[in-house]
C-alpha positions as CSV (number, residue, x, y, z in Angstrom):
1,X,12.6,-1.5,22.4
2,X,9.2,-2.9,22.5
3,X,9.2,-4.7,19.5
4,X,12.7,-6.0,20.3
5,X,11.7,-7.8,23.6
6,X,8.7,-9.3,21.4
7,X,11.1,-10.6,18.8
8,X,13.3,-12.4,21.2
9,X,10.3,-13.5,22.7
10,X,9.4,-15.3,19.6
11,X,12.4,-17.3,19.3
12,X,12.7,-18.2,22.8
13,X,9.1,-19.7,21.7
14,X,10.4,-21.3,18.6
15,X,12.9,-22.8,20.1
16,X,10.9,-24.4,23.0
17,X,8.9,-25.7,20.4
18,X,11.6,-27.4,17.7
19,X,13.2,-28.8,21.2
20,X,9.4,-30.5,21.7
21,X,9.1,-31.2,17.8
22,X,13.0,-33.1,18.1
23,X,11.7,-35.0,21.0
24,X,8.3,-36.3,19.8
25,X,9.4,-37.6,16.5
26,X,13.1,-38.0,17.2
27,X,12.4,-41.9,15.2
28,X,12.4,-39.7,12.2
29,X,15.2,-37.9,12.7
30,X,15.7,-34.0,13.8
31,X,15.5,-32.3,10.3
32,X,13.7,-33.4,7.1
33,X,13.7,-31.6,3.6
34,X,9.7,-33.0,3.7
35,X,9.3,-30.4,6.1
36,X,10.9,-27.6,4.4
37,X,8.8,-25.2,2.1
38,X,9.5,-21.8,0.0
39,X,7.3,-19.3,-0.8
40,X,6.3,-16.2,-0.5
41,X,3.0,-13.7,-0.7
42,X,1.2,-10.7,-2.3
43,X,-0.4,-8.5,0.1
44,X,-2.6,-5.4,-0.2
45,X,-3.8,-3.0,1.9
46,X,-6.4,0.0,2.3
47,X,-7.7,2.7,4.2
48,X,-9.3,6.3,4.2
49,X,-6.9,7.5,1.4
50,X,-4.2,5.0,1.5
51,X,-3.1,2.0,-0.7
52,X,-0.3,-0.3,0.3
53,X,1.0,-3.4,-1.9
54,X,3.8,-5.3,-1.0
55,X,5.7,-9.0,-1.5
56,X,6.4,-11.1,1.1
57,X,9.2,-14.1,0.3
58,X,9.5,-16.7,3.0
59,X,11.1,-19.7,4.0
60,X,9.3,-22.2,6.4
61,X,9.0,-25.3,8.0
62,X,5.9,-27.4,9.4
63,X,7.7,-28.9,13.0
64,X,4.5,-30.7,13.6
65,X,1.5,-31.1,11.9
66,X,-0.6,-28.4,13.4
67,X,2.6,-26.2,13.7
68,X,4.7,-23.6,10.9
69,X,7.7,-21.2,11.5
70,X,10.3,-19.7,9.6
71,X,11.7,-16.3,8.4
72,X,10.8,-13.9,5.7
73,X,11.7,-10.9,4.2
74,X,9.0,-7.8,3.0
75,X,9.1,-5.2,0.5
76,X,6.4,-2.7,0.1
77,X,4.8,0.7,-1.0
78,X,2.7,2.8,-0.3
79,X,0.7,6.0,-0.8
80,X,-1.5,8.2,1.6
81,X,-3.1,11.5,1.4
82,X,-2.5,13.8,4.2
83,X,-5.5,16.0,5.7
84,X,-5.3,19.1,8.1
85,X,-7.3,18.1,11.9
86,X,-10.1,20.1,10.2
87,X,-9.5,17.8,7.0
88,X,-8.4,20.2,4.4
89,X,-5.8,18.2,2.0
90,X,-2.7,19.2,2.1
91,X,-0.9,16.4,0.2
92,X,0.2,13.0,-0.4
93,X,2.5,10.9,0.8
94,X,4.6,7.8,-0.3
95,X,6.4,5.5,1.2
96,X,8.5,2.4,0.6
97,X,9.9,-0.2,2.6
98,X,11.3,-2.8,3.2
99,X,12.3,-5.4,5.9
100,X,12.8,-8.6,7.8
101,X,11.0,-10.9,10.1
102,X,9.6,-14.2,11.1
103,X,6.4,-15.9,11.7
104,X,4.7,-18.8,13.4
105,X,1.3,-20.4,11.5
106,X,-0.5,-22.8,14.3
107,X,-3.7,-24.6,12.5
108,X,-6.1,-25.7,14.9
109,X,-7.9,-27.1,12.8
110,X,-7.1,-28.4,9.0
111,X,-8.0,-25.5,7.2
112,X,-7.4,-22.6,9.2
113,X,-4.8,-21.0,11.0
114,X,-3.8,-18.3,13.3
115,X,-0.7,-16.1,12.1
116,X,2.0,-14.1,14.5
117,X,4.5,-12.5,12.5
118,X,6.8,-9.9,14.1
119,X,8.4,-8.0,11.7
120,X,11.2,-4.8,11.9
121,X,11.0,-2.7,8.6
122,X,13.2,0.4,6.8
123,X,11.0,3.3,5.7
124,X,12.1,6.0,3.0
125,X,8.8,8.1,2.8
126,X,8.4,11.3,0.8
127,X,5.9,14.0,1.6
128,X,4.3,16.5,-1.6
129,X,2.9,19.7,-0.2
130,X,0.1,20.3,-2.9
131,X,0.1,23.9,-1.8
132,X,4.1,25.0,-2.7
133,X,5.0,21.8,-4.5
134,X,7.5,21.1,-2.3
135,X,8.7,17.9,-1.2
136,X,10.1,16.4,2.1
137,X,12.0,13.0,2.6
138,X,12.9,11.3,5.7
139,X,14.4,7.8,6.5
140,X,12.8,6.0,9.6
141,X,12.4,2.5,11.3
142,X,9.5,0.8,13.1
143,X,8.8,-2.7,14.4
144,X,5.2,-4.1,13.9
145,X,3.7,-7.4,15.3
146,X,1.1,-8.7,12.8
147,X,-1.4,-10.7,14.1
148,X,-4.2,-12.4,11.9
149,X,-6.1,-15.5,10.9
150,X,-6.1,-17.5,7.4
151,X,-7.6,-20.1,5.6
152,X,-5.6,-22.5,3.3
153,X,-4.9,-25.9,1.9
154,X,-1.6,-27.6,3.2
155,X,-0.2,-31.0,2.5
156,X,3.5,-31.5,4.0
157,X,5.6,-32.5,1.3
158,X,3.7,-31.0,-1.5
159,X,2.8,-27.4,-1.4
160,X,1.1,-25.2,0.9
161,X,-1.6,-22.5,-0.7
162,X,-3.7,-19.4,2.1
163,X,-4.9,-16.2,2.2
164,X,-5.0,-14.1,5.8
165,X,-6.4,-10.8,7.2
166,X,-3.6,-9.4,9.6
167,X,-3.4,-6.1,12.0
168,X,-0.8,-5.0,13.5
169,X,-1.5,-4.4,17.0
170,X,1.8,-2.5,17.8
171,X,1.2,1.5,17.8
172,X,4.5,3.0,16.0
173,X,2.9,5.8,13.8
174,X,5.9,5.0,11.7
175,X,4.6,1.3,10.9
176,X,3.9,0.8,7.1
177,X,0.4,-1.5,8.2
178,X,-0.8,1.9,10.3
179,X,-2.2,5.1,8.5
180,X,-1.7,8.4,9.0
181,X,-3.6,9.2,12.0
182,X,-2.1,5.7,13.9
183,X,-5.1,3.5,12.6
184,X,-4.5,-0.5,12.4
185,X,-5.1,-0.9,8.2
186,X,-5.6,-4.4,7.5
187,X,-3.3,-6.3,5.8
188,X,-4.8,-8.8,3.3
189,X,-2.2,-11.4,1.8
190,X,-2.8,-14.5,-0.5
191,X,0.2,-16.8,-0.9
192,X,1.8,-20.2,-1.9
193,X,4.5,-22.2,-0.9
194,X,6.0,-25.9,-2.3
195,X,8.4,-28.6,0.5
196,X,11.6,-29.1,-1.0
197,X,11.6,-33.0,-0.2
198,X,10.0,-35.9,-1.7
199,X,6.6,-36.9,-1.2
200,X,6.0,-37.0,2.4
201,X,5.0,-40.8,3.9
């Protein structure tokens, strides 16, 4: 439910902000292909016996010049080995997912920006018992709210290139960005995106 409210949040956000975009540069009209880019991302991620590895596509666009939103879409996998409290391994598990979101880039400054990205994501994960061979599968759901910073070239117009180091500070244990024991594993994507307009003035 948490998640949810945070989603809604975000677009009541969003759309404060295209209403501001409209009005400051309503002389150039309310929607520009300029400002429109494609794109996507590669991320990876680690921790204490886990891997993750996933592709993010995306479609954006840069309301101001300090400002990027838009929606993507995720698919990822993942593996992590499972330890007793007393940390005798007992297995491996592997999950993949896949999911839907949107995100919100604001760039202080020219080459850097701050990400928020709330995202809600599918899970099929699948649990080996090293000790009978048996295996266990289950279908869950989890929202996550990635939050992160970046560094990237981006000229409106022509493309947009980054890489960012994202957490998710949400705490569903069923989150594909958390590990086993609910730890924050950071999320590490590089990405690249072109405007579908001409040249921007």
């Amino acid at each position: 439910m948490k998640h949810l409210l945070l989603m809604v949040c975000f677009f009541c956000v969003l759309s404060v902000a295209f209403c501001q975009a409209d009005k400051a540069e309503e002389s150039r009209g309310k929607f520009s292909w300029n400002n429109t880019f494609v794109g996507g991302s590669i991320n990876v991620g680690a921790s204490n016996g886990g891997f993750a590895i996933g592709a993010v596509p995306e479609i954006g666009y840069s309301i101001t010049k300090w400002l990027d939103a838009g929606i993507l879409f995720n698919v990822n996998y993942q593996t992590q080995k499972v330890y007793t409290p007393n940390g005798i391994y007992i297995g491996k598990l592997r999950a993949f997912n896949y999911g839907s979101g949107a995100f919100i880039r604001i760039w202080p400054i020219e080459q850097v920006f701050i990400s928020i990205q709330p995202e809600h994501n599918w899970i099929k994960q699948t649990f080996r018992d090293i000790n009978n061979s048996n295996q266990y599968t289950e279908t869950l759901k989890a929202g996550s709210l990635l939050l992160g910073v970046g560094y990237g070239g981006r000229s409106i117009g022509k493309q947009i290139s980054y890489i960012s180091v994202m957490i998710d500070v949400m705490t569903n244990i069923n989150s594909p960005y958390r590990d086993m024991e609910n730890h924050a594993q950071p999320v590490i994507r590089g990405g690249f995106g072109i405007y579908l307009g001409r040249k921007h003035r």
